[in-house]
N, C-alpha and C positions, 0 to 999 in steps of 0.2 A: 313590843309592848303586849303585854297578855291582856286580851278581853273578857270579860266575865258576862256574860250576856242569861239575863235571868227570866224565867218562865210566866207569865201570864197566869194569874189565880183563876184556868177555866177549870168547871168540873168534866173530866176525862178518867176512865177504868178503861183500860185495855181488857177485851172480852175474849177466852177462849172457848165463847159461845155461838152459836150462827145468830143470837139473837144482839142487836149490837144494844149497849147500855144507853140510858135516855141522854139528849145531849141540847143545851138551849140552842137558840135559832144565832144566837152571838158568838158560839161556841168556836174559837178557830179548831177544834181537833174533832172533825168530821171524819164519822163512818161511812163508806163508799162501799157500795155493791153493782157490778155490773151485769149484766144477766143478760146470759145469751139468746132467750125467748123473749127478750125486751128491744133487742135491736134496730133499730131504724133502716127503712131501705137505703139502697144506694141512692144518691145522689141528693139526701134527702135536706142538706144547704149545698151550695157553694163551696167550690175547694177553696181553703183560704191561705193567704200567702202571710203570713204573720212571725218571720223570724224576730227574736228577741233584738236587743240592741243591749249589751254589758256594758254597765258603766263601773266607775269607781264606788267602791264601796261608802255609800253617805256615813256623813258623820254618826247619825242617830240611829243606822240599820241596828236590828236586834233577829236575832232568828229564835221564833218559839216554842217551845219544848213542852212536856205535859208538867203539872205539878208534880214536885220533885224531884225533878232532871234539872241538870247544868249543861251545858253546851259553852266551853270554851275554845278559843284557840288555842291550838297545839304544837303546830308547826306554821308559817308563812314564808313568802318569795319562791313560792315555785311558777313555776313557766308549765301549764295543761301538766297540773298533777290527776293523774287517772286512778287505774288499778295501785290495789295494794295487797302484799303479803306478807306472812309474820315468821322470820327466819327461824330455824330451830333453836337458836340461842337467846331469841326477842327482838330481834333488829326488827326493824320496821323496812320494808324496800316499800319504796313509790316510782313507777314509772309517769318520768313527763314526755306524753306521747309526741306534741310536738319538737319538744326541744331534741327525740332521741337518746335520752339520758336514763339510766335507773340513777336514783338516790338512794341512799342508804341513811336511817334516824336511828339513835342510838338514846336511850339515858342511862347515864353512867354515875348518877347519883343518887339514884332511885327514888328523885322528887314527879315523877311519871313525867317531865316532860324531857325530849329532847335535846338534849346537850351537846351531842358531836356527830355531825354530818356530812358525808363522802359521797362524790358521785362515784359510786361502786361502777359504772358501765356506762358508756358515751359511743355516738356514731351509728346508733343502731335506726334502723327504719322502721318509724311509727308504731313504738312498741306500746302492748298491752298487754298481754297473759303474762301472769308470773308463779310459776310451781315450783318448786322444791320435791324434790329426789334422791335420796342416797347422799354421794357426795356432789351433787351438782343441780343448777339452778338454770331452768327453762322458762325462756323468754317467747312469747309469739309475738314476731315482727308478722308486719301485714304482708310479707313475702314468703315468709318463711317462721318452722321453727327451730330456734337456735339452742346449745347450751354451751354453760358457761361453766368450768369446774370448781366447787365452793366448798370452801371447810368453814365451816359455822364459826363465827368470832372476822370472819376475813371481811374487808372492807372497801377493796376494788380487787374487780377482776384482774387475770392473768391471761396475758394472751387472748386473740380471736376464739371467738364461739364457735363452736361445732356446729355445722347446718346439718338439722337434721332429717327436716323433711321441707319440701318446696309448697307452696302456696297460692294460690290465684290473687292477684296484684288489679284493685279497681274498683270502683265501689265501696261500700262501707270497710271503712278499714281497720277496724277492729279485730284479733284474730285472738282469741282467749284458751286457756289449755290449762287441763286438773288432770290429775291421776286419779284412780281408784284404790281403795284402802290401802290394797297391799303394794299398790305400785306396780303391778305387773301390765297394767293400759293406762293407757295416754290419750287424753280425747279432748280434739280439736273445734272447736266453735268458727265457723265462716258465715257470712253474712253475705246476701245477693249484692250482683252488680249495679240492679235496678230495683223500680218499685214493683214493677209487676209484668215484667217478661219472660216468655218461659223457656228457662237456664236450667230444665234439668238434665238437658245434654252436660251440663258440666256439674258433676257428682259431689266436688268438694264445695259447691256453690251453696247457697242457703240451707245448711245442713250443720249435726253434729258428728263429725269422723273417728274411728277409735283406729289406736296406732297399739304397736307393741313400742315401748318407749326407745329404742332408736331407730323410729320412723318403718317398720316393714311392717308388715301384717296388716293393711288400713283396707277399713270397711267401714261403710256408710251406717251409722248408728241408728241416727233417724235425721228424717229429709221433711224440707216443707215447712220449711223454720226460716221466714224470709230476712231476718236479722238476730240472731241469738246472741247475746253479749253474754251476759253473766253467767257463769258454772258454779256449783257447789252442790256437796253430796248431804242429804239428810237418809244415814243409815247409808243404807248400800243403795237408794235410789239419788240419781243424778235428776238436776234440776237445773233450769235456767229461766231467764227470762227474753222477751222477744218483742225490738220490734216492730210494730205490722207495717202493711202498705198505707199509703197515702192516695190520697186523691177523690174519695167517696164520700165526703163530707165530715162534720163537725166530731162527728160520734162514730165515724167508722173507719179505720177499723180499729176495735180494741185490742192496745198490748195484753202480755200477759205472761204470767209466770205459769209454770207446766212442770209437772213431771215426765221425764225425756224416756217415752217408752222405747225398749229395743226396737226398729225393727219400725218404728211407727211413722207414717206421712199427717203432717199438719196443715196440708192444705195450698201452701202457696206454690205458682199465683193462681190455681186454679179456681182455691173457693178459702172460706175463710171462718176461723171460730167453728171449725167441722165442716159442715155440707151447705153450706151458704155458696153461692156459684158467684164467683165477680162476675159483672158483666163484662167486662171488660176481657175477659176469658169463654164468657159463654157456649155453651157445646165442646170443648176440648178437652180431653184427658177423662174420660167421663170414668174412667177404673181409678185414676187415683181418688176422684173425687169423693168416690164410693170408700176409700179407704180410709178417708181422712177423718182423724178425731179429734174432740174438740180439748182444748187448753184445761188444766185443774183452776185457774182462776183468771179471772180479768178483772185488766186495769183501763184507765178511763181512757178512751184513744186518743195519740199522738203524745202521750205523757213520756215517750221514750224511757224505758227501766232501761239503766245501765250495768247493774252490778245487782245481786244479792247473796246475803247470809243469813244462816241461820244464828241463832241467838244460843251460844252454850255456852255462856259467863253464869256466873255466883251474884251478881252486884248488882243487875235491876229485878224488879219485882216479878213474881212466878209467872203471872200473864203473862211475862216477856218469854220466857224457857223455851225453845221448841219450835219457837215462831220465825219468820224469817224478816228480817227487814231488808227494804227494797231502795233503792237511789231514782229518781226520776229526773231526768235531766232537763225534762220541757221541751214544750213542744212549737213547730213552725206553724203547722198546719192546721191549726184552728184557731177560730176567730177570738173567742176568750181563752187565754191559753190554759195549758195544763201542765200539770207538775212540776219542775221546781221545788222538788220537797223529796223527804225521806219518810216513806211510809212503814206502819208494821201488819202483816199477815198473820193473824192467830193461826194455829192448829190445833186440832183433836186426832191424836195420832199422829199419823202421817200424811195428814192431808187438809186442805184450809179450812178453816172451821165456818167461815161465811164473809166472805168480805172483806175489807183492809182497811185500816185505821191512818190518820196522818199521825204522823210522830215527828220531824221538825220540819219547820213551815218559814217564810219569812224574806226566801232569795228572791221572790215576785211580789212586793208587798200589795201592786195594783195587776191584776191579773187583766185588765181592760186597759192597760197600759204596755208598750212595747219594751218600756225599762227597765230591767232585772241587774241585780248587782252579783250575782252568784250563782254557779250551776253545782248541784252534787254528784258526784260521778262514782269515786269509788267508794266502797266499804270495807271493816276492817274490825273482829274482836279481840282487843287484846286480853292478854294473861289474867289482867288482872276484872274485867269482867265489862270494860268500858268500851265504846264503840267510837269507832274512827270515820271522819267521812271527810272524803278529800272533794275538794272545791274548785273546777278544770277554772270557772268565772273570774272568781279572787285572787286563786293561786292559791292556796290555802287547805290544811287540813285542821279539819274539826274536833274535838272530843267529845260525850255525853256522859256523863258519869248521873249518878242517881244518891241520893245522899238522904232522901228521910228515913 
């Protein structure tokens, strides 16, 4: 059954100004600014123990959008639908991390929604990165990464995957992988074992690695990126988001999206958001600490970003052009939780214009409450200028289309 779940009459503008638009105190689509000279020390609540609890989706859930956005469903009955990519032909691929499966979505009528569905690839370990290349299509398992040989229109794989390069196996198990324009690198996303032990004896560890795409040539891009999920390139700078350590209270430490300089240390676990020193590391490593720079934006901490994209459709409004939107999957670690929502990041250029906006809201509707029906995890623009956001909580992937 298709849902049509419809927006809330709040007054909301998407600003690609640092100055965020007025917004009443009722208002669900709150501007957020985090600021690194605003920080709380360590320790400054309690570490809190506050994992969500998923339930069924209630009969009445609505998730809300700004005025003139739709959010429907699009696809349902996945098992931890995560990542997604958009084949050269338009297929949709979704990897469900836990089940081990890619999916393959198809519409073959061109009413946008999906009509014929193949598990294009099964058996694999805890997949998430998914890139497209030439004639073939790379997966990062949390062990490795693999590829699979693909002629666009094709709908399950042929044969075992090529491994193509090996992976550290433990801890977050995420392992994410983009090319660069031309496809000539390949750069890998790994995330630490722990929250804050120091693993940089092991180089593929909390870092982003660049390969020659079958797997030689690899060097440490940038390090000190103690969880980085999400890739994607705006222009020829690479971008992700991150994220941070746990255990220093309510408000610390802040995730955050960054632009991934070559060559660059972000800190962990030495110190954090720059030149902030954990305690918990105190006096150690005092040269990287010295080198460590701080993140292009922060988000609210513990809000976990999973996935971002930049916005290059025709079909929402110009505020949106340029800007990146972000998936927050929510967080354990603090007392009122955070995120559960899909935010958006204005720019001015090529870099945040001031702050991050909510754009759909609704998977936590008591945020003082341990019960969430829904997490969002991956992101996705399709062809035609609409956004996709897949639901690991529901099973479920989302659409927003924009129609005033």
């Amino acid at each position: 059954m298709r849902l049509v779940v419809t927006a809330l009459a709040v007054a909301f503008v998407a600003c690609a100004k640092p100055e965020p638009p007025p917004r009443t105190e009722t208002s669900p689509m709150r501007h957020h600014e985090v600021r690194a000279d605003q920080l709380p020390a360590p320790f400054h609540t309690a570490s809190a123990s506050n994992a969500p609890t998923v339930v069924p989706r209630p009969d009445d859930a609505r998730l809300i959008v700004p005025p003139g956005f739709r959010i429907d469903i699009w696809a349902d009955d996945f098992e931890d639908p995560r990542n997604m990519a958009l084949a050269p032909n338009g297929d949709v691929f979704v990897v469900e991390s836990a089940a081990g499966r890619i999916v393959l979505l198809r519409d073959t009528n061109g009413d946008t929604l999906p009509d014929m569905r193949s598990i294009f690839a099964y058996g694999l370990n805890q997949p998430f990165g998914l890139a497209f290349r030439g004639n073939h299509l790379y997966v990062g398992n949390t062990d490795a990464i693999v590829r699979f040989d693909y002629t666009p229109g094709q709908t399950e794989a042929k044969g075992e995957p090529l491994r193509i390069t090996p992976l550290p196996v433990g801890g977050h198990s995420t392992r994410n992988v983009v090319f660069n324009r031309d496809g000539s690198k390949m750069y890998v996303a790994v995330g630490s074992e722990s929250n804050v032990r120091d693993e940089t004896a092991e180089p593929l560890r909390a870092a982003i690695t660049e390969y020659n795409p079958d797997g030689t040539g690899r060097r440490t891009f940038a390090s000190g990126l103690r969880n980085p999920i999400g890739l994607a390139w705006k222009g020829d700078a690479l971008w992700t988001v991150v994220n941070e350590r746990d255990g220093l209270g309510d408000d610390l430490v802040p995730d955050y999206a960054t632009e991934v300089k070559d060559g660059a240390f972000y800190g962990w676990p030495f110190s954090y958001i720059g030149k902030y020193v954990d305690p918990r590391r105190k006096g150690e490593r005092p040269e990287l600490v010295a080198r460590a720079i701080e993140p292009s934006l922060l988000l609210e901490a513990h809000s976990a970003p999973i996935t971002l994209t930049f916005y290059d459709g025709a079909m929402f409004p110009a505020q949106y052009r340029g800007g990146a939107f972000v998936a927050l999957h929510g967080s354990w670690n603090r007392t009122v939780r955070s995120g559960y929502k899909v935010v958006h990041i204005p720019f001015r250029g090529n870099q945040p214009a001031g702050g991050y906006d909510d754009f759909v809201l609704g998977w936590a509707p008591d945020p003082e409450r341990d019960r969430v029906w829904g997490r969002p995890a991956g992101l996705l623009v399709l062809r035609d200028g609409s956004l996709l956001i897949s639901d690991d909580g529901a099973g479920m992937i989302w659409r927003v289309v924009y129609s005033r």
